[in-house]
Structure formats: structure tokens, C-alpha cells
N, C-alpha and C positions, 0 to 999 in steps of 0.2 A: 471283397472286404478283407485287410488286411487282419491276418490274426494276433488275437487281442490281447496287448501288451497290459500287464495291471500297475498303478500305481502305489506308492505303497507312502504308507506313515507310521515312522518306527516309534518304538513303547520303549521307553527306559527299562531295562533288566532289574535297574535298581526301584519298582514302584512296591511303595508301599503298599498291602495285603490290608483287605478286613477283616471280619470276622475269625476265619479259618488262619491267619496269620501266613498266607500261600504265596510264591513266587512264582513271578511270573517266566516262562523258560530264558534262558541268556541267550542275549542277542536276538530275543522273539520282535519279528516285523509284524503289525496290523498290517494289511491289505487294503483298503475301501473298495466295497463294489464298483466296479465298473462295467458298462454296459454291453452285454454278448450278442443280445435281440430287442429293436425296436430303435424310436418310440413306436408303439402300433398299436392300431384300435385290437387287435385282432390275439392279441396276447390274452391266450384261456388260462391254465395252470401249472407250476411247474410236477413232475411228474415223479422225479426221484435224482440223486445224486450219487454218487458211488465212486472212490478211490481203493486203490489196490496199495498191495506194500509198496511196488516199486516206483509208484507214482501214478501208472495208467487210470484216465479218469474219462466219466461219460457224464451229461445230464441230458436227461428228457423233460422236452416240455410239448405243452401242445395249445396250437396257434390257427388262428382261421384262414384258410388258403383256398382261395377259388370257390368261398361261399359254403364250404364248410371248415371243419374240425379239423384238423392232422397234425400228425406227432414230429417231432421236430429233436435233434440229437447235437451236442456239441461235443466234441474230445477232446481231452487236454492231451497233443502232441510236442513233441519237444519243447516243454515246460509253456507253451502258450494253448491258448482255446481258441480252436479252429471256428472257422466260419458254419453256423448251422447249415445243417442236411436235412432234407427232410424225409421220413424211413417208409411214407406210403405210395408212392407215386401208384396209379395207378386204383388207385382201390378208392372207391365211391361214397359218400356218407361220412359221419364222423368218426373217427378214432378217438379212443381217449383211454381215461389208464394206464401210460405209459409207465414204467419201471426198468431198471436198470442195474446191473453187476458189472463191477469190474475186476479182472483179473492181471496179475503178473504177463508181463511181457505184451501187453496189446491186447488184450482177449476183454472183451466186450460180448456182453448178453443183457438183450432188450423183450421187452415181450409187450403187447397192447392190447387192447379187445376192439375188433369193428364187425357192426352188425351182429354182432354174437360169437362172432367166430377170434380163436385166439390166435395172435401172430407170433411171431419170433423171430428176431434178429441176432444171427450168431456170426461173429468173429472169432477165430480161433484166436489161439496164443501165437506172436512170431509172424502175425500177416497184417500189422497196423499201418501198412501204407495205403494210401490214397482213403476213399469214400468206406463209409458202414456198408457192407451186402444188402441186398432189399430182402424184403420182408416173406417168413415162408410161413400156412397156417398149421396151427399143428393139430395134427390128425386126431381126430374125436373131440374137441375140445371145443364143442359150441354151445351156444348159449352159456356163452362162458362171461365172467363178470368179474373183478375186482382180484385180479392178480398180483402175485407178490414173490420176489426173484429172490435168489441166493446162490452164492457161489465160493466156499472154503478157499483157501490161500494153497489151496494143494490142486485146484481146479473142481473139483467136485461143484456142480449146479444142480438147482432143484429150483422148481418153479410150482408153487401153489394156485389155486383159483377155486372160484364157487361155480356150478354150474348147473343150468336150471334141468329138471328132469323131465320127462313124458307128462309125468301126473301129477304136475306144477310143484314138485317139491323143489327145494336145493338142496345140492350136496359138497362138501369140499373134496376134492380131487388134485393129483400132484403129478408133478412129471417129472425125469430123472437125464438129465444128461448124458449120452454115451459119445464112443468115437463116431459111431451111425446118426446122429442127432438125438431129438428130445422122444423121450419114450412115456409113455401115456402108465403109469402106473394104472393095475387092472380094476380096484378095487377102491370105493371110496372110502374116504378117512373119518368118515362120523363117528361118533360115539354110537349112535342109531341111527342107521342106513332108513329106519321109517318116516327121519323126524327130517326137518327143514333144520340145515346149518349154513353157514358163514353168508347169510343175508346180513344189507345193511353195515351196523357198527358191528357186527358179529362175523366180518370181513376174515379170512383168515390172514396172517403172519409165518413169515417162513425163515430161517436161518440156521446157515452150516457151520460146524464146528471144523477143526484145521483136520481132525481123523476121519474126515467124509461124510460123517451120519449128522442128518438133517433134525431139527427141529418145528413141528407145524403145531400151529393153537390155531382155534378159531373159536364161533358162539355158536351155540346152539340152544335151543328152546329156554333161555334167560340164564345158561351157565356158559363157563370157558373152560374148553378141552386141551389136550397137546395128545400129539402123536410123535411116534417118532420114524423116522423113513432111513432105510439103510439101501443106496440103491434102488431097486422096483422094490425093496420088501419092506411094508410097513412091519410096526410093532404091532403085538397082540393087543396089549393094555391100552387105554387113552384116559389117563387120571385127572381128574378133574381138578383145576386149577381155581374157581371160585370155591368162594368157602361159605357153609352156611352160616356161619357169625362170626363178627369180628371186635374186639375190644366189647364184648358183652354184647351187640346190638344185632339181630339179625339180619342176615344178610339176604338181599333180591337179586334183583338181572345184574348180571355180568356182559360186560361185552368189551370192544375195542382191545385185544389182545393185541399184546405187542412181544418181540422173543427177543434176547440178543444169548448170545455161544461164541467160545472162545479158542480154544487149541482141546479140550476136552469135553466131548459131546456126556458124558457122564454128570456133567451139573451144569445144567443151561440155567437161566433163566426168565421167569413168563411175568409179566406185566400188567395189567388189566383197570377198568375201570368197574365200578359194582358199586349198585345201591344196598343203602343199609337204614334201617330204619329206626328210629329215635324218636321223646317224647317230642321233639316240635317237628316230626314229618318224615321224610324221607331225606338220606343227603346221597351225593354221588362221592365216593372216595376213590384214592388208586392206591393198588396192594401191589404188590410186588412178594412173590415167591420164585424157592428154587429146587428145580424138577432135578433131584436126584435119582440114575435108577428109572424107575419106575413109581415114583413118589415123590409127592412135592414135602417140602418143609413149611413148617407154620408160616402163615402170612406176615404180613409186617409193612407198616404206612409208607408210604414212599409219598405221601404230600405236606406232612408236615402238621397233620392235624389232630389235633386231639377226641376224645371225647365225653360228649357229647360234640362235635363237629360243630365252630359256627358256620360254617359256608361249604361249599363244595367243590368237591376238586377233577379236573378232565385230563384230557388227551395224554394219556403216557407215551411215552417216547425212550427208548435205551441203546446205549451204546455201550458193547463189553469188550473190554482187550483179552488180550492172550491167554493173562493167566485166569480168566475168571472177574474180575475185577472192572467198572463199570460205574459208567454214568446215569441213573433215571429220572427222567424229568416228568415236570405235570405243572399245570396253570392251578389257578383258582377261580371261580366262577366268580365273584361278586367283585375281588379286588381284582383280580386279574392279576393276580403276582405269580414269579416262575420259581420253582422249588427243585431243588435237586439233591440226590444222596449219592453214596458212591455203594451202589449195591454187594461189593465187595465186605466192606465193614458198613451196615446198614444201621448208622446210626438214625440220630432223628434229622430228617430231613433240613436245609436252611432256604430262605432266602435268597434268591442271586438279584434282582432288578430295584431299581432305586425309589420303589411306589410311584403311587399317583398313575396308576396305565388305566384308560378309560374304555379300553378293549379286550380282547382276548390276546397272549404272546406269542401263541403257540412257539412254544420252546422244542428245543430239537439239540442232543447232544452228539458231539464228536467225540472220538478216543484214539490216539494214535501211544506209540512206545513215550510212557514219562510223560504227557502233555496232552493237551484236548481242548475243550472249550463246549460251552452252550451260549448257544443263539438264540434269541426270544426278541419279540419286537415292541419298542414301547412306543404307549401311545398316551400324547398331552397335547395338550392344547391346540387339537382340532391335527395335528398333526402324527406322523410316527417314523419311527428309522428302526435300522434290527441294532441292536446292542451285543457284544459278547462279556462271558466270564472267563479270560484264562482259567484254566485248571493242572495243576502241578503237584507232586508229591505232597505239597504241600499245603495243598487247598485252592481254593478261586483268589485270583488277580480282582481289583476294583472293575467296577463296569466302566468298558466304551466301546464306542460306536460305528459298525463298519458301513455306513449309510454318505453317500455322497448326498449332502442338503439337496444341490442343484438339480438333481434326476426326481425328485418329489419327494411326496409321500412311500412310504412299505406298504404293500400288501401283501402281507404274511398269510391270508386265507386263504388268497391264490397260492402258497408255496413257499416255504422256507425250509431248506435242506442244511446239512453239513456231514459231510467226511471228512476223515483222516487218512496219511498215508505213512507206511510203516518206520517214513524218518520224522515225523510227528509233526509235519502238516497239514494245515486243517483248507480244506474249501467252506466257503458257506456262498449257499447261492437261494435268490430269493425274486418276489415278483417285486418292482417298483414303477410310480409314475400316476398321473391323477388317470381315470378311465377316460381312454380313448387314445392315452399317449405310455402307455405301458413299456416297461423293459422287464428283460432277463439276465440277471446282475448279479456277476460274481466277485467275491472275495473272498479275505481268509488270516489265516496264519501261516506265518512262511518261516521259517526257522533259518538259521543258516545252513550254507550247502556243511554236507556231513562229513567226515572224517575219509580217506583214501589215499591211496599212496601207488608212486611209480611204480611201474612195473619192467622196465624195460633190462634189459640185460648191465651186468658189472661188468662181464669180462670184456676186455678188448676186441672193438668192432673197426672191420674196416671200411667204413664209407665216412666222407666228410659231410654226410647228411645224413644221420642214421635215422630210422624209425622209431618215437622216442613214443611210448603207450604208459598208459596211467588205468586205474579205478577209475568208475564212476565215483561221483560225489554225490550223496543221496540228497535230493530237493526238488521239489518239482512247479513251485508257484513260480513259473517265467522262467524257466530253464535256468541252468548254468554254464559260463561260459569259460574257458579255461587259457591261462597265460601265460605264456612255457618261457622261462629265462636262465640261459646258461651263462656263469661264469658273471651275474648281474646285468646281464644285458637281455632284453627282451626279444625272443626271435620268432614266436608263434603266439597267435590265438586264435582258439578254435572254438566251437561248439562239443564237439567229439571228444574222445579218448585217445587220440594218436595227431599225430605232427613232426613232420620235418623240418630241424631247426636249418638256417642260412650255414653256407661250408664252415667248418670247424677246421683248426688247427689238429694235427696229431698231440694226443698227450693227453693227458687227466681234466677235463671239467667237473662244475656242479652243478646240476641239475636243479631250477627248484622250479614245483608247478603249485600256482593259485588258484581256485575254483571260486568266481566271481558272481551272484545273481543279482538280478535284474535291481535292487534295492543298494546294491553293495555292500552286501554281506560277506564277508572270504573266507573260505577255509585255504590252509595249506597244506602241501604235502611234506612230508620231512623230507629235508635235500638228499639227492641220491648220485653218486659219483660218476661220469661216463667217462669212459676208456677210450679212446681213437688211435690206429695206427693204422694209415693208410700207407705207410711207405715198404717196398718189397726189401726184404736182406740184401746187402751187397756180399757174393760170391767169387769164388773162382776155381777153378783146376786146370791142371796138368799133369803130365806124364812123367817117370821119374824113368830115367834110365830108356834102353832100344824095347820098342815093343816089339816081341819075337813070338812066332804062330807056339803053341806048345808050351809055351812058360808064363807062368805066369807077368803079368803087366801092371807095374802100379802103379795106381793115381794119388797124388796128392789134393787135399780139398781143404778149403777154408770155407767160412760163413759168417757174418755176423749180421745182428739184427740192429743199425744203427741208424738216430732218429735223421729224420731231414736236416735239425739246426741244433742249435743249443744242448740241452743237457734235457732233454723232457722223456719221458720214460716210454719206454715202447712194452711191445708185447714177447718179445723173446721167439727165439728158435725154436720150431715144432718140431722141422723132421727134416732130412735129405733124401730123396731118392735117385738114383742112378740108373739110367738105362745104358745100358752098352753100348747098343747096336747090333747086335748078332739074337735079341730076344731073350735074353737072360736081362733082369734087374738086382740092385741091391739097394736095401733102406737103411741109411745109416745113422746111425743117436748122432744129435748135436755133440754128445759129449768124446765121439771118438771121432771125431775130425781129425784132430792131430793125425792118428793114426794112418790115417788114409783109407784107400780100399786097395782090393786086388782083382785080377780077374784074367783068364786064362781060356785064350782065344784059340778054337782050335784047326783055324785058316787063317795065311794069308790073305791081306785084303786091306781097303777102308773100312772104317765103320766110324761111325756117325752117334757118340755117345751126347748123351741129354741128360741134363742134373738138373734137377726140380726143387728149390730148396725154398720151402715155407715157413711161415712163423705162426704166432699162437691165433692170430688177428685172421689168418686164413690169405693173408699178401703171397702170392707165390713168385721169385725171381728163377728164368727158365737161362740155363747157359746150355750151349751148343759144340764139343769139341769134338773136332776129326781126328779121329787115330790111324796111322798107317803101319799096318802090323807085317812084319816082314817074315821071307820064310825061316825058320830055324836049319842053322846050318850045324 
């Protein structure tokens, strides 16, 4: 299977904004999904998605192989998505739970549960060629169930999970990445190690901030907890994140915790669903608070609802950038609409989807620098596709649709993902296809490739094919391809960051390099001037007067550093050196040539002097004179 090229349908920079009055990024490309895995009867769920700053991306999903279950991996390697791997060979029974991290430079962490027992798949940073490593279990960690990865942009990982005890309790428990592998923190994370936690929707949530120190929530006995993990060492406290009333109405079960942390582990934010109850019943709403410290701050709606609540609202979802600042989403039970806030400035929640959905959207935000998007699926007329919102400084873009008709229907319940990467591209990957004919289908937003510049040397180089190197240019939906043309003529294109242009004349070019993606998008670099002097100085010397043993003997020397043709500039005179012959040398400045040298031999004899005269370019012209030194009489 050839790795899979996406096509892309670009959005005008100039579209008109609703509500929010928002634009949409310049020069932002739609993606449409297209197709990673299948059609197949055997397509179970997708698993998780995850992009790093510098692009490195993984998704897990999991697919029936040989009559059962197993987990299934794709990477986005030089800007395309390889052909699925699949991470259990060997291992019996179904896998499932797959999740996924990605870090800078390659580095991929996978973790799954089969039979009870927890897996994990690690790639370091700096080793992303060829295949994912197979799967190792990690030590103590069985009867394990509903795992959940994280990995800070500085490397730090953490991995959560529920895990069943002796005397049928659950407990949540975490593990901590070192250079030795995953380390089994000793102690579990409850609030009360007596009581059953992160059963169910009461799953734990896990996420690292850029300073190392982790974030974990999960449910426990109808409330939501967070902890917080620094290394093996949890926090003392775990402050409870449901709240017992909200907007006057008392509050019940809490559960479905979700975390997002940004560059400051000091204010994370925890997410939650929780019943509250009112004269006409019970409703389900989503809070959103933020865990400062050791304390949360007052709750605050993240659905959009008022109260009395007419309907109810589910699945939070969030995505927090750098500084704190963040996307949170939630559906609505009855209408099925997708709401989002920027938990940053927590106003009141809006609308993103254009009604009438006759399903559930499950909405699912991205957030990369300056730009993001939420994904939610809508469903009319017996049909449904995933929709996005751009999202920009200045609010959400109109809705449309990253859904290829022809590939079917969405099936969003089996999986709808989205990340970001730190040059503010978005994946969105999701299930599609009627059952039996399933795929795994990626798109996104693809920005143009980013801003960089040559790198190569100004001064004067001497080869007529110099080594000409550049930046990357940050984007990673379908790579970037780059187009190196000197002097307006085009002499390279490459994939890479370096190129040897076709032989070059001596004398001044300009350099200019274009970074092209798959959409044809371009960034430029700013032109940068290259110097060539491949040609050596023309020299010479001689002797002035009898060279006699005992007295001194002078030479006369000339140099100059002159081009091949015309009038084109060279690199100038570095330096002369003079070997005698007898093992004495002398290095003389360009600027005393006139002068000459001297030197005072003190035998008769030949000797065989050698002048070495270089220029700035490093061209060296080598002359050879015999001197025949007579005896002094």
C-alpha cells in the first residue's frame, strides 16, 4: 500500500464569520478525509489520535484480524500516513483501548489492555524509521482497564488506568516514564483507597503540562477527583472537582472527567459531566472548572444552558494551548447540537452545528498556535458527514464538511479524533462507511508550509556545486517539498533541507528557496546571496641578485587573486606561505608582496622552495622554484 497521499479543497481566507465575527486562518486548506483502512467488515473503533509540535503523529485504531480484536497503528511520516502496522502480533484474544502520544522528533507512546494485562509500545525520540517496536507488558499492571496517555512537549509521559483489585474493588493507578521504561507508581490515586474508582464513565483522564507535572481526574463513588503526579510522586491532596450545587440546583453523580494543561501545570483544567436536579427531574449538564494549586475555582457551564436546563448536555471534550487558553465542547442530548467555549475567557458557551442533527455529534476539539477547529458529526436525512468550525483569534469560521460523500455515511460512535500540530495544523480522523464496508479516514486543516530561511554560508565558497541547506518549513499534512533556484533558474528539488545546485559559474548568485505542499500552498525564503570562487590566484617568484651560502637571498613574489573571465568578483588573497627548502618557512600578508622576502641559507647546495599562495575561498596555487646557492667567496 502506497502511503497515503490526501487531497485537499481549499476555503477562501476571505469567508465570511458568524456569529463570533471570526476568520478563518490565511491560506487555511480543508483536507477531506480520505481513506487509511479498509473498506472492512472488521473495522471496531478508532482509538486515539495525537500530533506533536513538530508534526510527529500516530492513530490507533482497532480491527478484527484472524478472528479476533487487535490494535492497529498508523504514522504520519514525512508528511504522508504510512501504511497500517499492527502492534499485537503474537498475543491471543482481543486487544482493545488502544491510545496514543506523540512526541517531537519521532517518539511515539502507545499503551492497550488485552486479557487484563496492560501493554505498551515505546519509541523513543530520533529512532522513527522503519516499523513501531512490538508490544511490552507493563509490570504489575493487570486487570487493568481503560487507559489514558500523556506526554508534555518536553517528553515527560504518564500513563493512567483503572485497575481491578483482590477484593473486586477498582482503583486508579499511573505510571511515569523514565530513561529505564514505564514505572509503576507505588501507591494508588483515590481519594479513598477503600472505595471503587474510575469504573465505567468514571474512567480516569490524564494530561501533562510543558513543566513535567501531570494531571489525573477520574470518578469515584458519584464525585470527580484530580490528583496530581510529579514523576513516581503523587500529591497529597486530591480536591474534588464536582460540586455539590450549581446555579442553585443540587448537584448528583459526576463522572466522564476529561483534563486538558498547557505550558503551566499550576492551572490545569478538569471538565466533567454531573447530574443536577430541578423541579422537572433530573438533567445531565457539563461544568467546567480550573484546578488552581490545590483548589478548584467556581464551576461555570461549558454547555450552553441555562437554568432551569431544558435538555441535557454530555461528553466534554477539551483542548488547551500553551498559554492556558482552550477549546471545550459537549453535545446536547435531545437536539443533538455541539456547543463550545474557549475556556480561557469562559464566556457563555455558543452553537457551532447548523441544527436539525437526528443523532449524537460527539464533538471533539483541536488547538494548535493561533488556530484549531472542532469536529462534530452531523446527522440528517438518514445520513451523516463530520463538519468542522475553524477557530481563530477571532472566533469560529462558518461550518463545512471534511466527509468524502462517496466513502458513505460517518460513524462518529466508533471514533472521531482531532489534533493539532505546533504550526497550527489540524488532523481529524474518524470511522466511515455503511457496516460491513468501514474505513479509517483521515483529514484536517493544513495551513501553509511556515516561515524559514537559508542557511548556508555568505562568504565565498569554493566548489561549483556547493552544499546549499535551508530550515525546515513547519507543516506536516502531505509533507513539503522544496525548490531551489539560483540566479531564476531552477536547479533542485528535494524533499529535504539541503541540495546541490547543477555547476555554477565563479562570482555572486541569488539564491531563492520555495517550500511547496502537496495542495500548493508556498512559503518563501528570503533570497540569500551565494559567493563562488573556484579559481586558484595566479602567482610567481624569483630570485633577485646571486644566491650566495651566508648572505642573505631575496626573493621577489607577486599574487593576485584574478576571476577566470570578465569582471565578476572573486574572494581575494588570504595568505602566502613560503617553504625554502632547508626546513625554515615564512608566511607572508598579501599586503607585503611588494616587498618580497629574504632568507639566508647556510650551505651550499639546491633547494627546492615551494610558495603556497591561497585566497579567501580556500583555492590554493602551489609554485615550485629551484635555487642554486653557491659557496660565498
Amino acid at each position: 500500500m502506497r502511503a497515503l497521499k490526501l487531497r485537499a479543497l481549499i476555503i477562501s481566507a476571505g469567508l465570511a464569520l458568524a456569529a463570533l465575527g471570526g476568520a478563518a486562518p490565511a491560506g487555511a486548506v480543508l483536507v477531506p478525509g480520505a481513506s487509511l483502512d479498509g473498506p472492512s467488515a472488521g473495522i471496531g473503533s478508532l482509538g486515539g489520535l495525537d500530533l506533536s509540535r513538530d508534526g510527529t503523529a500516530a492513530l490507533v485504531y482497532t480491527k478484527q484480524d484472524g478472528g479476533a480484536l487487535h490494535v492497529f497503528a498508523s504514522r504520519l511520516a514525512g508528511g504522508n500516513w504510512q501504511p497500517p502496522q499492527r502492534l499485537d502480533p503474537g498475543l491471543s484474544g482481543d486487544s482493545t483501548q488502544p491510545v496514543v502520544a506523540a512526541g517531537d522528533r519521532g517518539e511515539i507512546l502507545i499503551a492497550f489492555v488485552n486479557a487484563g494485562q496492560l501493554y505498551t509500545v515505546t519509541q523513543p525520540a530520533g529512532q522513527a524509521g522503519g516499523g513501531l517496536p512490538g508490544p511490552a507488558p507493563l509490570p504489575g499492571a493487570t486487570g487493568a482497564a481503560n487507559p489514558s496517555i500523556t506526554l508534555s512537549i518536553h517528553g515527560k509521559a504518564y500513563l493512567a488506568y483503572t485497575a481491578a483489585t483482590p477484593d473486586g474493588r477498582h482503583d486508579v493507578r499511573a505510571a511515569f516514564l523514565t530513561s529505564g521504561g514505564w514505572s509503576l507508581i507505588g501507591s494508588p490515586l483515590d481519594n479513598d483507597p477503600t472505595r471503587d474508582a474510575g469504573v465505567g464513565t468514571g474512567r480516569p483522564r490524564i494530561a501533562a503540562a510543558a513543566d513535567g507535572l501531570a494531571v489525573v481526574a477520574w470518578g469515584e463513588t458519584g464525585n470527580v477527583y484530580a490528583r496530581r503526579i510529579w514523576g513516581t510522586s503523587p500529591s497529597v491532596v486530591s480536591p474534588q472537582a464536582s460540586t455539590d450545587s450549581f446555579q442553585g440546583q443540587p448537584g448528583s453523580v459526576a463522572d466522564s472527567p476529561e483534563v486538558g494543561a498547557g505550558y503551566d501545570s499550576s492551572v490545569v483544567t478538569v471538565a466533567f459531566r454531573q447530574t443536577f436536579m430541578q423541579s422537572g427531574g433530573a438533567v445531565s449538564r457539563v461544568i467546567g472548572r480550573r484546578l488552581r494549586g490545590s483548589a478548584f475555582d467556581g464551576p461555570y457551564a461549558a454547555d450552553g444552558l441555562g437554568s432551569p436546563a431544558t435538555e441535557g448536555a454530555d461528553r466534554p471534550r477539551i483542548a488547551v494551548g500553551g498559554a492556558g487558553d482552550g477549546l471545550l465542547t459537549s453535545e446536547r442530548q435531545t437536539t443533538n447540537g455541539t456547543w463550545a467555549l474557549n475556556v480561557g475567557h469562559p464566556t457563555p458557551a455558543m452553537e457551532l452545528d447548523s441544527g436539525g442533527s437526528t443523532a449524537a455529534p460527539y464533538p471533539v476539539p483541536a488547538l494548535g498556535p493561533g488556530t484549531g477547529l472542532v469536529a462534530y458529526q452531523q446527522s440528517v436525512a438518514g445520513s451523516a458527514d463530520v463538519r468542522v468550525r475553524l477557530f481563530g483569534s477571532d472566533g469560529f469560521a462558518p461550518e463545512a464538511s471534511v466527509t468524502d460523500p462517496s466513502l458513505g455515511p460517518t460513524a462518529a460512535g466508533q471514533g472521531l479524533e482531532a489534533s493539532a500540530d505546533g504550526a497550527g495544523d489540524v488532523v481529524v480522523a474518524f470511522v466511515q462507511g455503511a457496516p460491513g464496508a468501514q474505513r479509517i479516514v483521515v483529514g484536517g486543516l493544513d495551513l501553509p508550509p511556515g516561515s524559514f530561511s537559508a542557511t548556508f554560508a555568505t562568504r565565498f565558497l569554493n566548489s561549483s556545486r556547493p552544499l546549499l541547506t535551508w530550515s525546515a518549513a513547519a507543516g506536516g499534512l502531505g509533507g513539503v517539498r522544496y525548490s531551489v533556484s539560483v540566479d531564476g533558474a531552477l536547479v533542485a528539488t528535494t524533499g529535504g533541507t539541503r541540495a546541490r545546485p547543477t555547476p555554477l559559474a565563479d562570482g555572486a548568485h541569488t539564491v531563492q528557496i520555495t517550500a511547496t505542499d502537496p495542495r500548493g500552498q508556498t512559503s518563501t525564503a528570503a533570497p540569500r546571496r551565494l559567493l563562488i570562487d573556484t579559481t586558484a590566484p595566479v602567482a610567481r617568484i624569483g630570485v633577485r641578485g646571486r644566491a650566495l651560502a651566508g648572505a642573505p637571498v631575496r626573493f621577489r613574489l607577486s599574487a593576485v587573486d584574478r576571476p577566470p573571465r570578465g569582471r565578476v568578483p572573486t574572494s581575494g588573497l588570504a595568505s602566502v606561505l613560503v617553504r625554502f627548502g632547508d626546513g625554515a618557512a615564512q608566511r607572508v600578508a598579501p599586503r607585503a608582496l611588494a616587498r618580497g622576502v629574504q632568507h639566508r641559507y647556510l650551505r651550499a647546495g639546491r633547494y627546492r622552495v615551494l610558495v603556497s599562495v591561497s585566497d579567501v575561498a580556500g583555492n590554493v596555487r602551489h609554485l615550485i622554484l629551484v635555487v642554486k646557492v653557491a659557496k660565498h667567496r
